[in-house]
C-alpha positions in Angstrom: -53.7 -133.6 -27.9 -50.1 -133.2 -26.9 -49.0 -133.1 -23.1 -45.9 -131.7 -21.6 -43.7 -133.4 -19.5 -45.7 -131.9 -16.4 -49.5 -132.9 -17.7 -49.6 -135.5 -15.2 -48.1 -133.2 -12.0 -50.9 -130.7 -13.0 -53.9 -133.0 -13.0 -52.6 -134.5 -9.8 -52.9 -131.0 -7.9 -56.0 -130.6 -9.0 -55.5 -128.2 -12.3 -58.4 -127.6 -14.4 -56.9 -128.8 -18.0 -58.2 -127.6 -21.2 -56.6 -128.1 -24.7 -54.9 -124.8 -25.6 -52.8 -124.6 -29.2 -52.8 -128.5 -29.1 -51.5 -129.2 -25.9 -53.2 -130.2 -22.9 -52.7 -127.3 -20.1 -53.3 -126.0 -16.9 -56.0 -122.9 -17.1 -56.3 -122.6 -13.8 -56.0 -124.5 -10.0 -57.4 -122.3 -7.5 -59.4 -119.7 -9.7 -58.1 -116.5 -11.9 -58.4 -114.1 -9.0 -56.6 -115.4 -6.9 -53.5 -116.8 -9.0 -53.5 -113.5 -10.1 -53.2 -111.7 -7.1 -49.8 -114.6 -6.1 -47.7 -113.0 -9.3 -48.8 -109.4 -7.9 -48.2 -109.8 -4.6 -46.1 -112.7 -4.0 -44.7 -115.4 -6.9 -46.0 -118.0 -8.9 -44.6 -120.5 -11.2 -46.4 -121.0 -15.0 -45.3 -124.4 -16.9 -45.5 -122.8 -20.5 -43.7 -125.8 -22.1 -45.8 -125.9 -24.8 -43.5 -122.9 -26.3 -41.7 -123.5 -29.3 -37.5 -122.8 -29.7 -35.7 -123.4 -32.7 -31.7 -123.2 -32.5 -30.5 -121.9 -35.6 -26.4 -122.0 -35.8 -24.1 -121.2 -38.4 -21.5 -118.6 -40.2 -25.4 -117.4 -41.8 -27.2 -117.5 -38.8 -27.5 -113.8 -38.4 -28.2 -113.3 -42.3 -31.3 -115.6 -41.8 -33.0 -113.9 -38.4 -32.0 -110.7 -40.0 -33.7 -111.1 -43.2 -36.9 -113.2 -41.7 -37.5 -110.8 -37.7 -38.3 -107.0 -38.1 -36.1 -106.2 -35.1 -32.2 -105.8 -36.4 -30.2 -108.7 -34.2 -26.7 -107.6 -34.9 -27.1 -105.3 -31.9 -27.4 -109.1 -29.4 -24.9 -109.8 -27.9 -23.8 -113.1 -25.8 -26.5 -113.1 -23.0 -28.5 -110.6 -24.3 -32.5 -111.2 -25.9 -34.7 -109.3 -27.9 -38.2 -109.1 -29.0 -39.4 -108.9 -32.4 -42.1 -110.1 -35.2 -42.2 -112.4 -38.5 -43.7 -110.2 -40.4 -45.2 -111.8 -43.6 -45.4 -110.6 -47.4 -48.7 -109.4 -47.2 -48.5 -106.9 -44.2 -49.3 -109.2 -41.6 -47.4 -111.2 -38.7 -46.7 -114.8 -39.0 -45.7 -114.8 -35.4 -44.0 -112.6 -32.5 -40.8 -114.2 -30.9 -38.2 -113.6 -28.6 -34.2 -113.7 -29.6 -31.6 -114.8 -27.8 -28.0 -114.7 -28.3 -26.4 -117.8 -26.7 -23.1 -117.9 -28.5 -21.3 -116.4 -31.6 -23.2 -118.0 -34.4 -26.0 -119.5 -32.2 -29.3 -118.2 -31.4 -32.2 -119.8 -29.5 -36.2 -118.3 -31.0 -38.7 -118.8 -29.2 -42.5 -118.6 -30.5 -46.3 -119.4 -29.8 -47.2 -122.9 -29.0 -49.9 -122.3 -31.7 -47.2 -121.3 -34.4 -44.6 -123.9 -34.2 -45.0 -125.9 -37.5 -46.5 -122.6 -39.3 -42.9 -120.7 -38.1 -41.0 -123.3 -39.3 -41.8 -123.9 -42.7 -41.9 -120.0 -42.7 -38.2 -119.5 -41.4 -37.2 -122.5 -43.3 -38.6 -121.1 -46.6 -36.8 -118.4 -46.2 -33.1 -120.6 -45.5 -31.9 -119.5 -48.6 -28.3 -119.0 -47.0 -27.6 -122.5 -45.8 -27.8 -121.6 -42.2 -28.7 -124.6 -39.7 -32.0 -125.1 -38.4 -32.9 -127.7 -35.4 -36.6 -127.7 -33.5 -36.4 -128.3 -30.2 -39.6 -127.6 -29.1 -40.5 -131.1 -28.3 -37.7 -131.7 -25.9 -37.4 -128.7 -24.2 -39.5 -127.6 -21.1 -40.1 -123.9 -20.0 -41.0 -122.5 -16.3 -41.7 -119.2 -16.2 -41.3 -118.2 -12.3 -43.0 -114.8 -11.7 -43.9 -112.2 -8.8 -41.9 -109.4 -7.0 -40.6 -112.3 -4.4 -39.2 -114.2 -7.5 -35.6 -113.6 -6.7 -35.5 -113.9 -2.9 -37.7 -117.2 -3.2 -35.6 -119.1 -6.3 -32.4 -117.6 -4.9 -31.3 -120.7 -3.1 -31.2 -122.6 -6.2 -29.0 -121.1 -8.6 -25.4 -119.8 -7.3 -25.8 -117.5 -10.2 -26.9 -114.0 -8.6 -30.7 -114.0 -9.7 -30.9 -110.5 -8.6 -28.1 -109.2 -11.0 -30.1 -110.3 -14.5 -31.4 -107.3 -16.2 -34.4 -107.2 -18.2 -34.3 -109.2 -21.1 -31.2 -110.8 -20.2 -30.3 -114.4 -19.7 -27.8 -116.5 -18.3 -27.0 -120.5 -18.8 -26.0 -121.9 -15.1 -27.0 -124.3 -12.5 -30.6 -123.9 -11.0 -32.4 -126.4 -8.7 -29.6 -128.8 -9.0 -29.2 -128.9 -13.0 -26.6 -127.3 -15.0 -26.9 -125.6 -17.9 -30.2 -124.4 -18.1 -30.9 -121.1 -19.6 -32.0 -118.3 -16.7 -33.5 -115.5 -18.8 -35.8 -111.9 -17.6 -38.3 -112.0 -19.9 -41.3 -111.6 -18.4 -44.6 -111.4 -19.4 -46.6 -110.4 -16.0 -45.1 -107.1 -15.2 -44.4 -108.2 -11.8 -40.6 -109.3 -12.7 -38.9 -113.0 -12.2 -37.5 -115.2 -14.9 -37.9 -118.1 -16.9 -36.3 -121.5 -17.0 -35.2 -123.4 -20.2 -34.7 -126.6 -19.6 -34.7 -130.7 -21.2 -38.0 -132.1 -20.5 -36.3 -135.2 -18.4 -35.2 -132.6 -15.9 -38.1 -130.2 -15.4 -40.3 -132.3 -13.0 -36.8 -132.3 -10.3 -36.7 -128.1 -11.1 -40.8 -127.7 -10.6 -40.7 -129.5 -7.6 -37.5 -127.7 -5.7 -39.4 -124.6 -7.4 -42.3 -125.1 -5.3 -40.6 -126.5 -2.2 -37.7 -123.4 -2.1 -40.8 -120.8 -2.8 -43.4 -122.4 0.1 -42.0 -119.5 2.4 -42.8 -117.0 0.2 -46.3 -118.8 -0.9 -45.7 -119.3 -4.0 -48.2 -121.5 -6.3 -48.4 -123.0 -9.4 -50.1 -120.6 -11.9 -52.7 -121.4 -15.0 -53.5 -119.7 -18.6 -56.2 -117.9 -17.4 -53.8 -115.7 -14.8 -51.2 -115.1 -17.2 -53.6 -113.7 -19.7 -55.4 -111.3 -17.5 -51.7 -110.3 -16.6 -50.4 -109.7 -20.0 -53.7 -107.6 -20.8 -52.9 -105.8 -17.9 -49.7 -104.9 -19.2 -51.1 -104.1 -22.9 -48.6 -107.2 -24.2 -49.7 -108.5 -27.0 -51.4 -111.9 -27.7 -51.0 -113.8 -31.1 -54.0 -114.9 -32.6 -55.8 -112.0 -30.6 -54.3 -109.0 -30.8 -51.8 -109.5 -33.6 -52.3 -112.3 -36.4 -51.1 -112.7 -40.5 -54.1 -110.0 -41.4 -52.5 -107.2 -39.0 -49.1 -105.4 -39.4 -46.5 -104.7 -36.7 -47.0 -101.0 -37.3 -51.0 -100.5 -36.8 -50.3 -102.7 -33.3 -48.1 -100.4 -32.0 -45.2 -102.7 -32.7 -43.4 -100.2 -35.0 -40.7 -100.1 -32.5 -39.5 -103.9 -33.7 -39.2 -102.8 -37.0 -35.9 -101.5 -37.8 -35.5 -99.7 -41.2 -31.9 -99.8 -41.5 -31.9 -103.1 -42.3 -33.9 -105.0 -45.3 -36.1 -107.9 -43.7 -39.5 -109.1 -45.1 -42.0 -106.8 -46.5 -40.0 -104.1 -44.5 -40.4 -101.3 -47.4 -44.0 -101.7 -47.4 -43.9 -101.5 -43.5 -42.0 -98.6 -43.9 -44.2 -96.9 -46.0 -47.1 -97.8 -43.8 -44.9 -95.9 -40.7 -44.5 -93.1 -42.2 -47.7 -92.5 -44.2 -49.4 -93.5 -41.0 -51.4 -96.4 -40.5 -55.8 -95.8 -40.9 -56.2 -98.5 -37.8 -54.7 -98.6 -34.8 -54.4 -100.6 -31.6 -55.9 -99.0 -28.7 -56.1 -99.7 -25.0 -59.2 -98.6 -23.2 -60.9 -98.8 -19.5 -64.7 -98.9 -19.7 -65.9 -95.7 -17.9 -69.2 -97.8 -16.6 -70.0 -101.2 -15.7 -69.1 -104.5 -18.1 -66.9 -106.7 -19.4 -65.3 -106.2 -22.9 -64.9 -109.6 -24.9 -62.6 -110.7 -27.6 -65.0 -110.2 -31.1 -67.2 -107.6 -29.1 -68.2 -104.5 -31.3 -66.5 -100.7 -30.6 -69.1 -98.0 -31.7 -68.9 -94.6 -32.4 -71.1 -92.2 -30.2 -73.9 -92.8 -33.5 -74.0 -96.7 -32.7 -71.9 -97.0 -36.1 -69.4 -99.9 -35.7 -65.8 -98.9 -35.7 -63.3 -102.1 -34.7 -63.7 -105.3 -32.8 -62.5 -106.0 -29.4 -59.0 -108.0 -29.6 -58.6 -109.1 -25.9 -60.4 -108.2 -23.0 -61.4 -108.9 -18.9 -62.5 -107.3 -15.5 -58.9 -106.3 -14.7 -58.2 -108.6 -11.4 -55.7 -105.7 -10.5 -58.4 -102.8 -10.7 -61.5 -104.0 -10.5 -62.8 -102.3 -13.8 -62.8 -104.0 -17.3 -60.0 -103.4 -19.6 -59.4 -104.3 -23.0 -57.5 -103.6 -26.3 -58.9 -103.5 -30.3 -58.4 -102.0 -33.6 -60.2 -98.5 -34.6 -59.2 -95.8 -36.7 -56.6 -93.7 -36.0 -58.7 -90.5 -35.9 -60.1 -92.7 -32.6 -56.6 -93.7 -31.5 -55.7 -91.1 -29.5 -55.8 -91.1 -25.7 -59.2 -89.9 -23.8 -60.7 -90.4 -27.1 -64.0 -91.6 -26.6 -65.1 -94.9 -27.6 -68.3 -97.3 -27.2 -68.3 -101.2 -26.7 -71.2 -103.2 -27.3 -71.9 -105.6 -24.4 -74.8 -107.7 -25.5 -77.8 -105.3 -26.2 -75.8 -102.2 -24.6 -73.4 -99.9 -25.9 -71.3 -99.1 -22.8 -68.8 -95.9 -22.7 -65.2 -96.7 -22.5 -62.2 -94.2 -22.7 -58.3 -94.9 -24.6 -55.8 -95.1 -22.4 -52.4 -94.9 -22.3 -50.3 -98.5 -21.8 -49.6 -100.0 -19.1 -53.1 -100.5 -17.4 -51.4 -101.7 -14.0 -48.0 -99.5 -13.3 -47.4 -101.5 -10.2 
């Protein structure tokens, strides 16, 4: 079991650790709820150093992300990130990652914790252009500082304006007394803040001016618990729930990643698959009674015939009914289709929706 460079900070305020994609993390410190409720309400800080980044450099840098991510990367530029997929050659996703542009010729991706040595052979199989390749997921930490008092809290510690970072942008500055640390907008909460890239020698002085500089604003340290029950809230995506090698970007709504002007892996098949329609889709839904929809539950029909499988799902901390997402047919997809998920011995009514569950 791997730790991060903060393991040892966790356990000492009293973190409940479990071993999540081979590392040993934080799920949660006070209890879901109420962590939850600090990224709505207030801010909270997530380590979610067990996140992978590759840097990949070169004159055939951009022929390699092009040809290996759906999304088309030539439209980055310095500052700027992107989301997008690995698709694979069979129709499924090898991973979902994030982009960024630091520099002419250098780009920073970032992927799942789970998928680190499984995205680098990938990437690396596909190297065909000479383009150079460096992991530095085992000496990099990530923070990811979230709530709608991210800004005003963290302030202090940067003097790069916080407030003036769009979505999806990023700068490289001084924050909590270290320089060059990547300052990016990515969120995955919904609530807005940023996330902090940083060496893992430096991250223990950043968590703990976090923490002190957010105190007024009661911040807390935040587990993997929270942040899941906030991405479902938002409809993100989870890899290894929700998306995996067996399911294609298009049937999980991720169609808008894929861009056809460009040729990438498996992208005429996945362009086919757009336009011809896929036969399952990912749907959100709210149950319309009582219960709590669970990843590898049953969805029904109205006839008690089974129709998809729950990917992800929770009592939403945010609205107090339970929420989930799962594959079904399309002629289920659309929204206020009807639907049924089996909870134990009951088949209990739940409605599609449209995404995001919690608009703030």
């Amino acid at each position: 079991m791997k730790n991060t460079a903060l393991s040892l900070t966790h356990e000492a305020l009293g973190a409940k650790m479990v071993p999540f994609a081979g590392y040993n993390m934080p799920v949660q410190y006070e209890g879901v709820n109420i962590e939850h409720e600090t990224v709505r309400k207030a801010v909270g800080v997530f380590d979610v150093s067990h996140m992978g980044e590759f840097l990949i450099e070169g004159p055939n840098a951009l022929d390699l992300i092009q040809k290996v991510s759906s999304n088309d990367a030539s439209k980055l530029e310095i500052g700027k990130a992107q989301y997008s997929c690995l698709p694979n050659d069979t129709g499924g996703i090898v991973d979902d990652l994030i982009i960024y542009k630091i520099k002419e010729e250098t780009y920073l991706l970032v992927v799942n914790a789970s998928n680190i040595e499984k995205d680098w052979a990938w990437i690396q199989s596909k190297n065909d252009v000479g383009a150079d390749m460096r992991d530095l997921s085992a000496t990099y930490s990530l923070l990811a500082i979230q709530g709608p008092k991210a800004v005003e809290a963290m302030q202090s510690l940067s003097s790069h304006d916080l407030s003036s970072i769009p979505f999806y942008n990023f700068v490289v500055g001084d924050f909590a007394g270290i320089e060059h640390v990547i300052i990016s907008a990515t969120g995955y909460t919904g609530s807005g803040g940023f996330e902090i890239y940083c060496k893992n020698e430096e991250v223990k002085q950043i968590w703990d001016k976090v923490l002190e500089a957010g105190a007024e604003f009661g911040i807390k340290p935040i587990g993997l618990a929270a942040r899941d029950t906030l991405r479902l809230e938002m409809g993100y995506c989870l890899y290894g729930n929700d998306i995996d090698d067996t399911t294609s970007p298009i049937e999980a709504g991720l169609g808008w990643v894929c861009k056809f002007n460009k040729e990438f892996t498996n992208s005429a098949a996945l362009q086919a698959e757009k336009e011809n329609k896929p036969v399952n889709k990912l749907v959100a839904f709210k149950m319309d009674e009582r219960g709590i929809p669970r990843q590898g539950y049953d969805i029904e029909d109205e006839f008690e015939n089974k129709i998809g499988r729950v990917t992800s799902g929770t009592m939403s901390p945010s609205l107090g009914v339970g929420i989930g997402l799962g594959y079904v047919p399309r002629v289920f997809s659309a929204v206020e289709s009807k639907i049924f998920i089996r909870v134990r011995k009951n088949q209990i009514p739940a409605t599609v929706v449209k995404l995001p569950f919690y608009k703030g």
